[in-house]
C-alpha positions in Angstrom: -0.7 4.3 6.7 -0.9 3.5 2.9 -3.7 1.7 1.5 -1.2 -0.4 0.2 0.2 -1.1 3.0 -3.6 -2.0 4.5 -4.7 -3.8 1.4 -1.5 -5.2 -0.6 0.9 -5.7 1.6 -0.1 -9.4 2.2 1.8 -9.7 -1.7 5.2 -10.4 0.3 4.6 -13.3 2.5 6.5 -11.8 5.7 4.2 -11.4 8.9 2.8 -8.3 9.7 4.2 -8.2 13.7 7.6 -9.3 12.4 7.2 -6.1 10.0 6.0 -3.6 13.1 8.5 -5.3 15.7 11.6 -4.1 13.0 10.6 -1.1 12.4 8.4 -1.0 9.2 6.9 2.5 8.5 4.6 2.0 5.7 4.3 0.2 2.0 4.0 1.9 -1.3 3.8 1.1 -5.2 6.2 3.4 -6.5 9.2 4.9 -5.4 9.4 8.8 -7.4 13.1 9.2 -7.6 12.7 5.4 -9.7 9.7 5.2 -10.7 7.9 8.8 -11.3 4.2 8.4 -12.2 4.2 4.6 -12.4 3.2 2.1 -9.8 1.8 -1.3 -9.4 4.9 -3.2 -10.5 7.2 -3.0 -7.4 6.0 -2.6 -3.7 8.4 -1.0 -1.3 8.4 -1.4 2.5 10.5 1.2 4.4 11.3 0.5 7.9 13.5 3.0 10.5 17.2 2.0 9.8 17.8 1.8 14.0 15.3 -0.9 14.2 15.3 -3.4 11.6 17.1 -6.4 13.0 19.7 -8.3 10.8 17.2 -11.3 11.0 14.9 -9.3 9.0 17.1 -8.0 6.4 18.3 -11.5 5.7 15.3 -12.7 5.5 14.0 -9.6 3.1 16.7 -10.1 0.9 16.5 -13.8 0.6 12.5 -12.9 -0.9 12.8 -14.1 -4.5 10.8 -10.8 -5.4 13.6 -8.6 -3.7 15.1 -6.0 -6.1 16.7 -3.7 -4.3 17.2 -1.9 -1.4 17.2 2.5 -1.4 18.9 4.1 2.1 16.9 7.7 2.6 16.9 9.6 5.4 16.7 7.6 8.5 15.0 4.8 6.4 15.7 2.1 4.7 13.3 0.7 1.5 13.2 -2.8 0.1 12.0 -3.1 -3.3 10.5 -5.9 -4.3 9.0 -7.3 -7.8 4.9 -7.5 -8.3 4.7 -11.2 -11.0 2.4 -10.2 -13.6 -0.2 -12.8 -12.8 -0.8 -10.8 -9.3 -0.2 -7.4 -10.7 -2.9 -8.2 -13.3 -5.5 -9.9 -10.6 -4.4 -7.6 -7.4 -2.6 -4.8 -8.2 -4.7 -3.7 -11.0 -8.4 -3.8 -9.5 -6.6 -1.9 -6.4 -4.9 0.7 -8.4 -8.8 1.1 -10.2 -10.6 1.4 -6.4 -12.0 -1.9 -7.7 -11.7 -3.4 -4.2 -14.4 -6.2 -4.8 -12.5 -7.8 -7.8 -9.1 -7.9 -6.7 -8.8 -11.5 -6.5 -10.7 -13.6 -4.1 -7.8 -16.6 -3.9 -5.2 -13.3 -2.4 -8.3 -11.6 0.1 -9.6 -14.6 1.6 -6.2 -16.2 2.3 -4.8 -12.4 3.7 -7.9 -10.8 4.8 -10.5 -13.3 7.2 -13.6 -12.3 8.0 -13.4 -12.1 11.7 -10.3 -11.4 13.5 -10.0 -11.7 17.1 -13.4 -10.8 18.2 -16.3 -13.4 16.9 -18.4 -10.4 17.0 -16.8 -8.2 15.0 -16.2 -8.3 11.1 -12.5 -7.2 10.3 -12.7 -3.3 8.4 -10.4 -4.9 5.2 -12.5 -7.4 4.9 -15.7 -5.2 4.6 -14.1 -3.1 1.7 -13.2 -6.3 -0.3 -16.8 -7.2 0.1 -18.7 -3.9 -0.3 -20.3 -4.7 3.3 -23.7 -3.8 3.8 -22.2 -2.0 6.8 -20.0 0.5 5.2 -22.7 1.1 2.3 -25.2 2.8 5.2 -22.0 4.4 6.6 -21.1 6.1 3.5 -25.1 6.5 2.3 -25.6 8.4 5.7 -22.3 10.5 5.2 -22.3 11.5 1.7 -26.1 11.4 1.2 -26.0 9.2 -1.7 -27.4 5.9 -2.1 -25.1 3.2 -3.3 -25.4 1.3 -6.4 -24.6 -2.4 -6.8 -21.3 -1.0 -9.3 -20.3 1.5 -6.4 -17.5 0.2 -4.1 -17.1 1.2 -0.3 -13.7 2.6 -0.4 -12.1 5.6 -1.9 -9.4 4.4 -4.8 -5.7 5.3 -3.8 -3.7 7.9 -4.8 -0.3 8.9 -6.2 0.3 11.1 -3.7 -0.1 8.5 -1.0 1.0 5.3 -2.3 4.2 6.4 -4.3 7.3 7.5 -2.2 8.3 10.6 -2.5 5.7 11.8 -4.6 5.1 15.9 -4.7 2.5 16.4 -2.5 1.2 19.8 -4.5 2.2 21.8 -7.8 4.7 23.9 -5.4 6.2 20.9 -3.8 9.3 19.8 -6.3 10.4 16.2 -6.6 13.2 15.2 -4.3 15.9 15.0 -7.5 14.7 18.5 -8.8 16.9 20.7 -6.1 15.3 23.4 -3.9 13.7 26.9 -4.4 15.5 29.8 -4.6 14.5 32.9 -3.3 16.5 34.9 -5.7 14.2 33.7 -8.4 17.1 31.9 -10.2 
């Protein structure tokens, strides 16, 4: 699972379990045979082309942030837009592993405190807080003792939260054709 998909997924108002019960894979920010290097402006959600009901798609396409939609392998990827009010307030905190300052209107509506168990504090909701909970954790772990500045989550990645992206130097793009063993 992405860390978009964990943390900015909420940005398209469609339920998680409808999501999971059609198939969904995963989210991204970027999609590399569109997109390359740049992310933040789109999210993509791919689902398993078998699954995803005709309710769904309807109802994905009818998002007024739907862009487009990429068939790839067995999957199917909706593109949607990111407005620039939350790309500047969500997207771009996120992209910075500034988890605390992505905006507090977008993590308490998505992200409550507690959520089926009174006794236990949701794991999302402790990052977008810097809980005092995952500071030991990490203090304990890395053997480093956490600042007021320091966050409580690693920052994503490229290589995660972009589609297709290489995942080493001798990994080639999808668009830039195979290795030959003849050398040519």
């Amino acid at each position: 699972m992405t860390k978009t998909t964990s943390f900015i997924r909420p940005i398209i108002d469609i339920p998680y379990q409808l999501l999971l019960n059609n198939g969904f894979q995963d989210s991204y920010l970027g999609m590399y045979s569109k997109t390359q290097d740049e992310w933040g402006k789109s999210i993509y959600f791919s689902f398993k082309i078998e699954m995803i009901s005709e309710y769904l798609r309807k109802l994905l396409l009818n998002v007024p942030e739907f862009v487009s939609i990429t068939i790839d392998k067995n999957l199917l990827i909706f593109e949607f837009e990111i407005n620039t009010e939350d790309y500047e307030k969500i997207i771009v905190p996120f992209l910075d592993g500034k988890y605390s300052k992505v905006c507090r209107d977008f993590v308490k509506k998505n992200f409550p405190r507690v959520l089926l168990n009174p006794r236990r504090v949701s794991n999302n909701w402790k990052v977008f807080n810097k809980h005092e909970d995952l500071k030991k954790y990490w203090e304990e772990r890395i053997g480093v003792e956490f600042t007021e500045d320091m966050e409580v989550w690693s920052r994503p990645e490229k290589e995660d939260e972009i589609y297709g992206y290489p995942k080493s130097d001798t990994e080639l793009a999808p668009e830039a054709g195979s290795i030959s063993s003849s050398g040519c």
